[in-house]
N, C-alpha and C positions, 0 to 999 in steps of 0.2 A: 652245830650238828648238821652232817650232810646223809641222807637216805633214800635209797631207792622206796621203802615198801613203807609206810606209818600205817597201822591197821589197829583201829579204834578197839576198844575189848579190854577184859580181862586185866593184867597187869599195865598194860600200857594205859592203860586210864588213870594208872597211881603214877606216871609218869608223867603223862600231863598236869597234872595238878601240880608235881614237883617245880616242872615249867613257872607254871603261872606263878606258885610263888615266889620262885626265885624271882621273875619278874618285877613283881609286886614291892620285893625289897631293894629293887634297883639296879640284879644283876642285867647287863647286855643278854639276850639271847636272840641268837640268828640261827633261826632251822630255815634248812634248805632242803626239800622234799620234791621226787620226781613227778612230774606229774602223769605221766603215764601210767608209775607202777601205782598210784596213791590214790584213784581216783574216790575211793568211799570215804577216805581223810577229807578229803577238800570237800564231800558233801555234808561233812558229818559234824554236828554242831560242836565239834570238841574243835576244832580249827580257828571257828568263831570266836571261842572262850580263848582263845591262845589269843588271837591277835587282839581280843579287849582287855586282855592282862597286860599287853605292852610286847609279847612276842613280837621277832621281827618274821616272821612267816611269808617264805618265799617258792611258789612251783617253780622248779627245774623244766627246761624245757617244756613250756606249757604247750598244751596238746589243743587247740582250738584252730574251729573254723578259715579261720582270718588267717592262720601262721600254715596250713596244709602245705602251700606252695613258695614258702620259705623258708620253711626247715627241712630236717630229715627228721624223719618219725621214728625208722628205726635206731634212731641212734639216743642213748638213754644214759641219764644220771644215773650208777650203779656203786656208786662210792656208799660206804658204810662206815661215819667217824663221826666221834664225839669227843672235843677238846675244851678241858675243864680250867680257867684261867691260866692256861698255855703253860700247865705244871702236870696236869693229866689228860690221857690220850685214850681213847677206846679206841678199834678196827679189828674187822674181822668177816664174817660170810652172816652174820644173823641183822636181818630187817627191823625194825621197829616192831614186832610183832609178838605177839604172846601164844606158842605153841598149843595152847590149852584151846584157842579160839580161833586161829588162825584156818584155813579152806580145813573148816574140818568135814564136808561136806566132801570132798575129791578125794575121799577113799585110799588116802597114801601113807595113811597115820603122820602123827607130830612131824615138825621138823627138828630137825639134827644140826645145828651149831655152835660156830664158839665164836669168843671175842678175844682180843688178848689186850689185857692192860699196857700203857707203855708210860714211862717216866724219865726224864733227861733232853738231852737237846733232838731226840727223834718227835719228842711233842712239837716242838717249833717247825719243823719240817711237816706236818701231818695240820696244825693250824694255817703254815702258806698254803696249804694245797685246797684247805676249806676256802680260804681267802680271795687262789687264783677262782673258784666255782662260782663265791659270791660274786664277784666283780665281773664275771661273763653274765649274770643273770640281771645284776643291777647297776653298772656302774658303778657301784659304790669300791675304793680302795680301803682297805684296813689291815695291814699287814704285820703279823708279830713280831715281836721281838726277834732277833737273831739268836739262834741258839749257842748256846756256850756248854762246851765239854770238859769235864774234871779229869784231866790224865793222871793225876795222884792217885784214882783211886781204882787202880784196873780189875784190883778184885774183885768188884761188882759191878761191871761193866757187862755187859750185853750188845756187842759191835750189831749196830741195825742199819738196813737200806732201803731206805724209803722208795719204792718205784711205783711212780703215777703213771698211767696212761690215759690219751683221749686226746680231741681237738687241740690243737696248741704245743702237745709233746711230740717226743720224735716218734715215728713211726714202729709200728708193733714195737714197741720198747718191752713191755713186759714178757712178749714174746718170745724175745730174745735172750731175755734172764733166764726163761723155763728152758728154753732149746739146750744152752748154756750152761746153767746148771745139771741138768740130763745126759749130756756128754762125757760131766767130768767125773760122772760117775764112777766108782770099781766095784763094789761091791751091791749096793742095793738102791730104787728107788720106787717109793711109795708115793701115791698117788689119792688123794681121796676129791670126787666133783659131782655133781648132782647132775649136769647135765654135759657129757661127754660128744661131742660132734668136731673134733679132730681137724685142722687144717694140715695138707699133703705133707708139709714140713715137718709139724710134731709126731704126724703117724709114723713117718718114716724114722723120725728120732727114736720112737718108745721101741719098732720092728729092729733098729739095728743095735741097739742096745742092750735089749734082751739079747739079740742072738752072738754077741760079744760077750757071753756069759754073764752079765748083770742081771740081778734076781729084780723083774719090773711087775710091779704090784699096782691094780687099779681095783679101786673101792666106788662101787656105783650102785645107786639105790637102785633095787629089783622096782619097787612102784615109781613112775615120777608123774608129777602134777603137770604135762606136759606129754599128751601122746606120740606125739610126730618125734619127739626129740629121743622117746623112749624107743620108738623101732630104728630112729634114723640111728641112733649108737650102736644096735645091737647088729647092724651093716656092717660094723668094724670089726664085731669079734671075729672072724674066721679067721680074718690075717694075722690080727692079734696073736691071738690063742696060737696057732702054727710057728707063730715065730719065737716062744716059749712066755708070751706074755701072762700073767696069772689074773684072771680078771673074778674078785671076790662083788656078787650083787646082796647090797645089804636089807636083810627084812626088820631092823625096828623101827622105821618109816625113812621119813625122807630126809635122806645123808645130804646136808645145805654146805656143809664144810667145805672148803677150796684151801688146801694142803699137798702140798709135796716136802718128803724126807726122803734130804741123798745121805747114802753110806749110814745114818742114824750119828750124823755129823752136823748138819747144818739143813737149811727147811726153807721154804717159801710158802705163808701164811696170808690169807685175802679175802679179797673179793671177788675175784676172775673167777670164771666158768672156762673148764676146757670145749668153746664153741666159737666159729667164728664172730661171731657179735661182738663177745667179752673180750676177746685179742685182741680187736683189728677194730674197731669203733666207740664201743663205750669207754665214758669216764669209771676208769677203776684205780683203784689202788692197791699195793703187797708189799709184804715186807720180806725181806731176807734176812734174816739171821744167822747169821754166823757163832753159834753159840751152843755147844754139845748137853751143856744143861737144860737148858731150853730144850731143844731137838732132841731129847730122848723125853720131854714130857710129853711132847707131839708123837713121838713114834709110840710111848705107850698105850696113847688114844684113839691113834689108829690099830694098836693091838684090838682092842677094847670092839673096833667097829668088826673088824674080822672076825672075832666072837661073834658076831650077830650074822654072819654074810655067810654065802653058800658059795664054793670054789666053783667056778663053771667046766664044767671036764668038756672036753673038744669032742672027744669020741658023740656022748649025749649030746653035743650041741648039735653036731652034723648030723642026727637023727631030728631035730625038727620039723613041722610041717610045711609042708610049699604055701600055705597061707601066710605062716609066719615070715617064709624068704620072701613073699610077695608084699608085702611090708613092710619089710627092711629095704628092697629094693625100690621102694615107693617112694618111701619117706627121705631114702638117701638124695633123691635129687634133689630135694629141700633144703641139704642142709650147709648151703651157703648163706642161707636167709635165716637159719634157726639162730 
């Protein structure tokens, strides 16, 4: 299991114990947890109880004194997978964390995500990729099996592409699948991200693509746990919005989900944040499906969020207050760093 957030509580306590016992009867387990985003895990006596059961419990880039002038700080384990004897796969935008207990103190209500089960040889690609993480953090190598695909049976086939990014892959690679796939657009694409802070390239993507008649659809939490990030996106809507982009801000708390559906054809499902961090530095991973069944489950989910979201009209927007434009243009200078 690789995570950015483990946050002690609630249901995730019935998950540690799962741990331990698996443990207990001799299953391997290797959690790999960041240590930036975890910091109340690593204090919190459930950590302790994992690694006396036989857990292999490992901080991701650990965050201490002694490593400030060796590492980059900003740069963050953000992967979210869990590989179940290299025959079942979890990935997706949700933490180790249980909605019911999670900051419920930051006034944003629950968060909003999904996972997506996966089965078949996209498991073995999704266990290398835990693999290549552990072995940057341990030396330790352990690498799965190869995956094997059943061409006999295409009728239940779900074509999947596994795209990792971060230290060691090629550059903005995920990037380049979003840019990429947003292009070949004709008809519509849907967008859902919690924390929107746009590099020159995708803005200009989403601005000429809308204005090439493509119906471009962005779904972003009206509250986020994260203030700078929340005025530094809302810099973007004017050009947005002018270029006929449709920007819905969702109120049943905080949309975690990181989805894009083109044409209600095919999708790209993860852990990437549209911000420069999530692009261009952290270890992340997404998948792409190529799979209309699939992609209309996801499109109808994002129906679901737009239920909940309020269209933002340009006319009302340009009536805001100069306090408001005076923090949006605040926080924009920021957000190369957000």
């Amino acid at each position: 299991m690789v995570f950015y957030i483990w946050h002690p509580g609630g249901l995730i306590d019935n998950v540690n114990q799962s741990l331990i016992k698996a443990a207990k009867r001799g299953v391997k387990v290797d959690l790999l947890v960041d240590s930036a985003g975890s910091p109340r895990f690593f204090n919190h006596p459930s950590s302790s109880e994992l690694q006396k059961a036989g857990v292999n419990l490992v901080q991701a880039l650990e965050v201490s004194p002694w490593r400030i002038f060796l590492r980059r700080l900003d740069l963050r384990q953000h992967r979210k997978i869990i590989v179940i004897d290299d025959n079942v796969a979890y990935t997706g935008s949700m933490n180790m964390v249980d909605p019911a207990f999670f900051k419920q103190g930051a006034g944003v209500g629950q968060w909003i995500d999904i996972m997506v089960r996966v089965t078949g040889p996209t498991v073995n690609v999704l266990s290398a990729i835990h693999s290549w993480d552990w072995e940057v953090e341990t030396g330790q190598r352990n690498l799965p099996n190869l995956p094997s695909a059943k061409i006999e049976e295409p009728s239940v086939a779900h074509p999947i592409q596994v795209v990792p990014s971060g230290p060691g892959m090629p550059d903005n690679l995920i990037s380049q699948v979003l840019i990429l796939a947003i292009n070949q657009a004709n008809q519509s694409v849907c967008i859902t991200t919690p924390y929107f802070v746009p590099s020159p390239d995708l803005l200009e993507t989403l601005k000429v693509t809308a204005q090439r008649g493509v119906k471009v659809e962005l779904i972003i939490p009206h509250k986020n746990d994260s203030l700078m990030v929340k005025w530094a996106s809302r810099a973007f809507y004017t050009e947005l919005l002018e270029s006929g982009v449709e920007i819905h801000e969702f109120y049943g708390g905080l949309l975690h989900t990181k989805s894009v559906v083109i044409d209600e054809e095919f999708c790209l499902v993860g852990t990437v944040n549209l911000d420069m961090r999530s692009l261009w530095l952290n270890f992340e991973v997404t998948l792409a499906v190529d799979d209309q069944a699939f992609t209309k489950e996801m499109h109808w989910l994002q129906t679901t969020y737009k239920e909940q979201s309020y269209l933002v009209d340009l006319d009302e927007w340009q009536d805001r207050s100069i306090y408001s434009r005076f923090l949006e243009r605040l926080f924009y200078l920021f957000n190369p760093l957000l």
